[in-house]
N, C-alpha and C positions, 0 to 999 in steps of 0.2 A: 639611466643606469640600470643596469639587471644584475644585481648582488642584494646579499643577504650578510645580515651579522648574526651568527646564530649561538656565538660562545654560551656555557652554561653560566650562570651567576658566581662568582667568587666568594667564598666562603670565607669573611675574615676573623681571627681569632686572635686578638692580639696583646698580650699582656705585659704588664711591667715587667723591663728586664730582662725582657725575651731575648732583644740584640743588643749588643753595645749602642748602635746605632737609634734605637727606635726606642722613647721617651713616651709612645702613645699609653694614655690609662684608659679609655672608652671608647667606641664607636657608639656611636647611636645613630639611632632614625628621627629623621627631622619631617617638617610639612614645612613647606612652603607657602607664599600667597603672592601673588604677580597681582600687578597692577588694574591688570581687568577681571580679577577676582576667580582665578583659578587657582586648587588645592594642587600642591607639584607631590610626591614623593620622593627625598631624599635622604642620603645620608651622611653622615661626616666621622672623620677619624680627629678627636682632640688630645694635640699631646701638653706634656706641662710646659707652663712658662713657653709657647707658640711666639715665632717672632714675625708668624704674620700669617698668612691663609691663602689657599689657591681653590678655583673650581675649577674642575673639567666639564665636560661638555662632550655628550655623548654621537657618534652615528646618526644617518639616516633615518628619522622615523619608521618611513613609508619603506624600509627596507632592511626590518630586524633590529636596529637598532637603538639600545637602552643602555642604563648608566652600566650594567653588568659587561660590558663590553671586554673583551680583553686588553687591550690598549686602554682604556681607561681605567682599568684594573691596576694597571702597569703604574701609569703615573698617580691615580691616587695614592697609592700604598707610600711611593715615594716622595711624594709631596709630606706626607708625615711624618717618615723617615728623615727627612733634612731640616721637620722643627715646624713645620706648617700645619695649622687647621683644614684637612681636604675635605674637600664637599663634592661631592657628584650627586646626578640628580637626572631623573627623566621629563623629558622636556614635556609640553601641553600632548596629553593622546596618545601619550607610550605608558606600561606597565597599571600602575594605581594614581598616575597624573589624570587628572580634570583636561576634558577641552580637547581642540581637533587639533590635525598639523596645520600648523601657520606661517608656511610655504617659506620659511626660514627667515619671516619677518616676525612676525611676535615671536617667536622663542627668545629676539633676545629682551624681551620680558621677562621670560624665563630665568636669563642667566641675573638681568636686574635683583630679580628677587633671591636669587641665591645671593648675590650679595649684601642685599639692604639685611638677610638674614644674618650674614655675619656680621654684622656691622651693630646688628641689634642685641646677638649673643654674648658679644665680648665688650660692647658698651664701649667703644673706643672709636671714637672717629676718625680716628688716625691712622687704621689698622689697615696696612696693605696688603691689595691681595696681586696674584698671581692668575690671568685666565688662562685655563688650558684647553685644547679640545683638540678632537681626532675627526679628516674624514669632514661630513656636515659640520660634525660642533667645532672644527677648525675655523670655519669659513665665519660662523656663527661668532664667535668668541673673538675676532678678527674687526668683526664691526663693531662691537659695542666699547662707547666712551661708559667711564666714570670717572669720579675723581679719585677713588680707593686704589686703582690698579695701577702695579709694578712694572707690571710686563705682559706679555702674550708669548703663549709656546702652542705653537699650531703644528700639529703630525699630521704630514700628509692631505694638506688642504685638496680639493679641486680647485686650485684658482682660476683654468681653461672657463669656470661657471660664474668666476666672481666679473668685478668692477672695480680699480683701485679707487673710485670714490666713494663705492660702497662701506671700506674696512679702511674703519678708524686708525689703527695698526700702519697702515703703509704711509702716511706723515707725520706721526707721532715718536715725539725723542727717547721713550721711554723703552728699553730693548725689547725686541722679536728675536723670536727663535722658530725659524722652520725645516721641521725635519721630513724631507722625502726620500723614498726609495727610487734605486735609479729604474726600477721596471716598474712602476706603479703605470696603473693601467689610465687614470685618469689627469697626472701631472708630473711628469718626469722633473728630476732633479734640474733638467737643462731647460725646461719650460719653464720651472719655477723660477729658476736666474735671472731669465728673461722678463718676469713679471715684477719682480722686485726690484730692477735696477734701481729704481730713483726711489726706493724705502729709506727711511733713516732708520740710524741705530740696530741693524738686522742682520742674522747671522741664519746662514744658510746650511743645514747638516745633510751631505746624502749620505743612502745608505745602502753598498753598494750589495746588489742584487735583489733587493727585496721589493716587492711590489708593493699592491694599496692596501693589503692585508696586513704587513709585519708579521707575519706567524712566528719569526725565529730570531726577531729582533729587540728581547724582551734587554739586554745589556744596554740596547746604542740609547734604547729609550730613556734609561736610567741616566745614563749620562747625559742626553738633553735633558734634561727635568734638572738634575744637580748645577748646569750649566746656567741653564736662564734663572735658577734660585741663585746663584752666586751671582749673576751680573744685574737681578732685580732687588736684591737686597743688602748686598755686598757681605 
């Protein structure tokens, strides 16, 4: 692939009150620790009384891509907005993370540890989360089992790159939600159809005209992100 993710960082500022909507009182910065003993940098938005937590999962490494993404921007913000702890984070070898790319097999180490992290935060082992990811961290967030996860919301995966034995996601009852664009340069709407037939529990969103980017699809986004939060946690 010959693309770059180069969006600027997302400046959040978000206080009580701000929206009807949005219940968030902090953002902070988190560290992480994965299992073979790398430092991740991340962060999370916690609002009060959270009735449960999503992580996204960022881009390409090796091709501009970090948790500041615009698509991840998108669904973090919204993820909190509907009541959720959102976390994003840069995988092993991007921004102030420890450790090299790991060809999209250790990261999800990566996403492991963003979760053991919530799980350690809110002290609740019951506490459901939501994986999301765009692009790589689609494909990424696609394979990894846990017991904590509600569901998977994958934007725009490459699946033309995956293996349905690869991604946990594709016989697993717990809902998927995958949202492509009908021009994306690496998995058309009709390609994806084609890959998920024998998915359970999965819901397929195009989005018509938009490519692998999204530049101008910041609505449908929201609405997928609102969607798989109401069919993951009702």
């Amino acid at each position: 692939m010959n693309y770059r993710y180069c969006n600027p960082p997302i400046t959040l500022s978000i206080r009580p009150n701000q929206s009807p909507r949005l219940n968030v009182v902090e953002t902070i910065g988190i560290e992480l620790t994965t299992s073979d003993g790398l430092r991740l940098e991340a962060e999370a938005l916690r609002p009060i009384n959270p009735l449960g937590a999503a992580v996204v999962c960022h881009p390409h490494p090796l091709h501009g891509g970090t948790m500041y993404d615009h698509v991840v921007g998108h669904l973090f913000r919204r993820f909190a907005e509907l009541g959720l702890i959102a976390l994003r984070f840069n995988f092993r070898g991007v921004g102030a993370s420890e450790g090299e790319y790991g060809e999209g097999q250790l990261e999800s180490l990566d996403v492991l540890a963003a979760l053991d992290w919530l799980l350690d935060d809110t002290d609740d082992n019951d506490l459901r989360v939501a994986l999301a990811g765009y692009s790589f961290g689609a494909l990424v967030a696609l394979g990894v089992e846990h017991d904590s996860l509600a569901g998977w919301l994958a934007i725009a995966p490459p699946l033309a790159m995956a293996s349905n034995t690869d991604l946990v996601a594709a016989g697993d009852a717990r809902p998927t939600s995958i949202v492509v664009g009908t021009n994306d340069q690496f998995c058309t709407d009709v390609q994806a159809a084609e890959f998920i037939t024998d998915w359970r529990t999965t819901t397929l969103t195009p989005i018509d005209g938009a490519d692998h980017f999204l530049a101008t699809a910041g609505a449908q986004l929201q609405a997928a992100t609102g969607a798989l939060v109401s069919a993951a946690f009702g």
